[in-house]
Backbone as CSV, one residue per row, in Angstrom:
resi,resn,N_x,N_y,N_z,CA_x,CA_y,CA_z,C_x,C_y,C_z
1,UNK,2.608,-13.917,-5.332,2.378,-12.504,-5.630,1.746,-11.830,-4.411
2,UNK,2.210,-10.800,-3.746,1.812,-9.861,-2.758,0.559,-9.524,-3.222
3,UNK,0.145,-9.346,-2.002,-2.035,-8.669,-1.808,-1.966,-7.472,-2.011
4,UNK,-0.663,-6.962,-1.166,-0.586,-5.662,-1.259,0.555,-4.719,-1.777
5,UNK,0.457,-3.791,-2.330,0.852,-2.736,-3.092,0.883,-1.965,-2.791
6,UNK,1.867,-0.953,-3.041,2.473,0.499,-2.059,3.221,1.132,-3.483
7,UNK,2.098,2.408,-3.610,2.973,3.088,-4.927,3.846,4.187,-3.931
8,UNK,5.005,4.703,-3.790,5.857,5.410,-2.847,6.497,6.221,-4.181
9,UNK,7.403,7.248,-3.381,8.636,7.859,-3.903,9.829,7.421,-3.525
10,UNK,10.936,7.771,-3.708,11.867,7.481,-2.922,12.106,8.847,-1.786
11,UNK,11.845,9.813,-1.994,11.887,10.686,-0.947,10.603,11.189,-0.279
12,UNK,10.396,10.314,-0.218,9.001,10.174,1.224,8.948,9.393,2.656
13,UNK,9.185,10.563,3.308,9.567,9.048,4.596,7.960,8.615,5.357
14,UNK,7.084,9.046,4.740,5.958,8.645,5.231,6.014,7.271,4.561
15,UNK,6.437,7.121,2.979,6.203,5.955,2.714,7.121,4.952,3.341
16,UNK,8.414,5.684,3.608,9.170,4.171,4.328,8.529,4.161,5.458
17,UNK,7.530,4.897,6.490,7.127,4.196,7.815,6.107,3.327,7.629
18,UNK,5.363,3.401,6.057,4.035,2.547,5.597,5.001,1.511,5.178
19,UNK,5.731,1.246,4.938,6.738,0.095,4.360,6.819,-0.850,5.868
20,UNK,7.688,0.268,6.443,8.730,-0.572,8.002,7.137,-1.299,8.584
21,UNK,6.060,-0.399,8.936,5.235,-1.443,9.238,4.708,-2.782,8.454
22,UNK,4.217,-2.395,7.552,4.115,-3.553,6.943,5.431,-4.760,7.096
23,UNK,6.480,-4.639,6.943,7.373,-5.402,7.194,7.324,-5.966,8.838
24,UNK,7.256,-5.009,9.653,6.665,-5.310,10.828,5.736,-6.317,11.409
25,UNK,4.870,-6.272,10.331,3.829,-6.763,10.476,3.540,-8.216,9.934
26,UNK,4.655,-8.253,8.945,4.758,-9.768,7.955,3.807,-9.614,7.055
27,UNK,3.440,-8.643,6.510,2.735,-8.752,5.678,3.703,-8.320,4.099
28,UNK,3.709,-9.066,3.253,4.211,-8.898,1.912,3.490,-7.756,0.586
29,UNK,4.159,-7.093,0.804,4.088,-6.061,-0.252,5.220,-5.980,-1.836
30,UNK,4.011,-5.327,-2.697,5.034,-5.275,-3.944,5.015,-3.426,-3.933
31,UNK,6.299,-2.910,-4.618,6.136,-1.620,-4.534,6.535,-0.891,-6.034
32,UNK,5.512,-0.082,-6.000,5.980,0.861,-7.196,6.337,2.069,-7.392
33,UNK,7.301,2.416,-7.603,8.420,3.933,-7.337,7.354,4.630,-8.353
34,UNK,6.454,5.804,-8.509,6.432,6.581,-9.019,7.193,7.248,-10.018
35,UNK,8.591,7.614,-9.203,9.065,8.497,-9.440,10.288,8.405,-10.172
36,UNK,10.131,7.096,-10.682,11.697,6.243,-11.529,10.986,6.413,-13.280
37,UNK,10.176,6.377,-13.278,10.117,6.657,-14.838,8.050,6.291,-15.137
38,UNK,8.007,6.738,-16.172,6.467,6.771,-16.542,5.933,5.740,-16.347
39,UNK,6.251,4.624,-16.538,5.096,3.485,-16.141,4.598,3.006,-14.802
40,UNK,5.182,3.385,-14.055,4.945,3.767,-12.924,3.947,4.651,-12.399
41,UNK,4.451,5.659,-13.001,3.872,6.930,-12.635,1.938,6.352,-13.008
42,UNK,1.934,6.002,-14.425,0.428,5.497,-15.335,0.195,4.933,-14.212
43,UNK,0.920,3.521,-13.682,-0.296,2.309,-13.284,-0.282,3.285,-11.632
44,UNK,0.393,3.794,-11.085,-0.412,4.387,-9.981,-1.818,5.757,-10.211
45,UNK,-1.836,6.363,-11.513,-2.841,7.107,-11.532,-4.376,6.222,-11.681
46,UNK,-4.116,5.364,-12.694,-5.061,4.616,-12.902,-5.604,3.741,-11.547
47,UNK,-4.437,2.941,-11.119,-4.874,2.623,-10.031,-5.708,2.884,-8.498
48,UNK,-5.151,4.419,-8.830,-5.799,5.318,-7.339,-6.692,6.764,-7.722
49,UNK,-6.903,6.197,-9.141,-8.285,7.087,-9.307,-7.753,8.546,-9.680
50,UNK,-6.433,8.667,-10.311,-5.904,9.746,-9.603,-5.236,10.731,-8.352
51,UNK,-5.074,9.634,-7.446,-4.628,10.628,-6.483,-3.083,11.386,-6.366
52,UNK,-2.842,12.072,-5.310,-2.266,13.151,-5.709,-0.910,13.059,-4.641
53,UNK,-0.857,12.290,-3.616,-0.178,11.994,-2.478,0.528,9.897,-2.310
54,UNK,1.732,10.521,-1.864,2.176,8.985,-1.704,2.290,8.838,0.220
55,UNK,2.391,7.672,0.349,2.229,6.300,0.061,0.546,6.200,-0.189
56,UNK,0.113,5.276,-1.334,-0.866,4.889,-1.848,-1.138,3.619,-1.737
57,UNK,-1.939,2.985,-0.713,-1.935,1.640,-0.812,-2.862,0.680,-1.315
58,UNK,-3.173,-0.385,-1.512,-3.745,-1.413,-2.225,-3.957,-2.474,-1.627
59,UNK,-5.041,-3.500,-1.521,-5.624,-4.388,-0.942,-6.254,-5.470,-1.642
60,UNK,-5.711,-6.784,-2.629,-6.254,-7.015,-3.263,-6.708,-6.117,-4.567
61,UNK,-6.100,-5.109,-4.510,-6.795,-4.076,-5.907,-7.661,-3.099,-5.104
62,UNK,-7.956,-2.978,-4.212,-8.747,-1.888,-3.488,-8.231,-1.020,-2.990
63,UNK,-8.312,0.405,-3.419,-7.482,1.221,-2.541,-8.004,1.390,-1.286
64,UNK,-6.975,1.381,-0.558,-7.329,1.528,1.104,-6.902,3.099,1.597
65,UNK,-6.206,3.766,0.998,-5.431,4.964,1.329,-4.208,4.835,1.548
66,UNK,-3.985,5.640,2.461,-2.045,6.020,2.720,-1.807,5.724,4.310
67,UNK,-0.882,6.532,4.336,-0.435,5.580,6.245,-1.295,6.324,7.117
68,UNK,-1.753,6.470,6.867,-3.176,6.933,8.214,-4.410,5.931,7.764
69,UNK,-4.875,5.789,6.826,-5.857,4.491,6.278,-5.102,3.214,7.224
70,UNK,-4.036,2.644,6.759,-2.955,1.949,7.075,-3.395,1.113,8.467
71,UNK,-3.090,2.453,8.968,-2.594,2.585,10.882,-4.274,2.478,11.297
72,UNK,-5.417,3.168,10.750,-6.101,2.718,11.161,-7.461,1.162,11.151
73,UNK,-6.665,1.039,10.309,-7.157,-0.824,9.802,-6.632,-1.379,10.824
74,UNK,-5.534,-1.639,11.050,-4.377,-1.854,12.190,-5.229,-2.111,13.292
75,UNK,-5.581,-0.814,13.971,-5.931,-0.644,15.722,-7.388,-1.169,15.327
76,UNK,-8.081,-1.038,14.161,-9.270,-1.410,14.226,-9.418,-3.207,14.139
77,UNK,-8.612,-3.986,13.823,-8.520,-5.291,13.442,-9.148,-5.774,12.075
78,UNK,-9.158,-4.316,11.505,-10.006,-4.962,10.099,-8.563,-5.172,9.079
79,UNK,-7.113,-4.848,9.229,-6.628,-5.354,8.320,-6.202,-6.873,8.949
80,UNK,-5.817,-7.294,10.130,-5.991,-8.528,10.424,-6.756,-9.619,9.689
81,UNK,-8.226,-9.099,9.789,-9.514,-9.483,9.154,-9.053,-9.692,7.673
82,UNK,-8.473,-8.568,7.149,-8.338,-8.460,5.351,-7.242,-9.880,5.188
83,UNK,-6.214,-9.418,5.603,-5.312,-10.863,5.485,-5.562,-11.761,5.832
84,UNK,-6.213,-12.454,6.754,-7.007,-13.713,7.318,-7.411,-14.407,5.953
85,UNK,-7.702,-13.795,5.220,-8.943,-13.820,4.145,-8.271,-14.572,3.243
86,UNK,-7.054,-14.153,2.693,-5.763,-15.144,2.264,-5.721,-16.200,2.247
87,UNK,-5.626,-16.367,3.474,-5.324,-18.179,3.963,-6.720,-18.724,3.843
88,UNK,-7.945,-18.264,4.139,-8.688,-18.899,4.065,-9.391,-19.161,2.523
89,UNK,-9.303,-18.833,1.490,-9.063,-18.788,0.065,-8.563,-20.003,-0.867
C-alpha cells in the first residue's frame, strides 16, 4: 500500500505535474479522482480538513499540501528524509 496519496481532478494539470514527479521520483502513490463520483469527493474533504484546491497530498495520513508543499520538501531533503523512514520501519 502507497505512503502517499494524491486527491487530483482529471482536469488539473497541476495535479499531473505533482503525479509526473512523484513518478520521477519512484515514489508510489495511490490516487483519488475527486471528481468521478461522491466518495471520493467525502474521503478527500475529511481527509484535508476541507480544503478547497487540488492536487492535495498525503504523507502517511498527514497532509503535506499541494505541488508547491511537494517541490518544496524536495529541494529541502525533508521528503527524502520522510521516505527513508519506510525502509527503516
Amino acid at each position: 500500500m502507497p505512503r502517499v496519496t494524491v486527491y487530483s481532478t482529471a482536469s488539473c494539470p497541476i495535479c499531473v505535474k505533482a503525479k509526473n514527479l512523484l513518478n520521477k521520483w519512484d515514489i508510489d502513490y495511490s490516487e483519488v479522482a475527486i471528481d468521478t463520483g461522491d466518495s471520493g469527493l467525502k474521503e478527500f474533504r475529511g481527509a484535508t480538513q476541507g480544503a478547497r484546491t487540488v492536487p492535495q497530498i498525503l504523507i502517511d495520513g498527514k497532509l503535506i499540501g499541494g505541488f508547491s508543499e511537494l517541490t518544496e520538501l524536495h529541494m529541502d531533503g525533508d521528503l527524502d528524509e520522510l521516505m527513508k523512514q519506510d525502509c527503516e520501519t
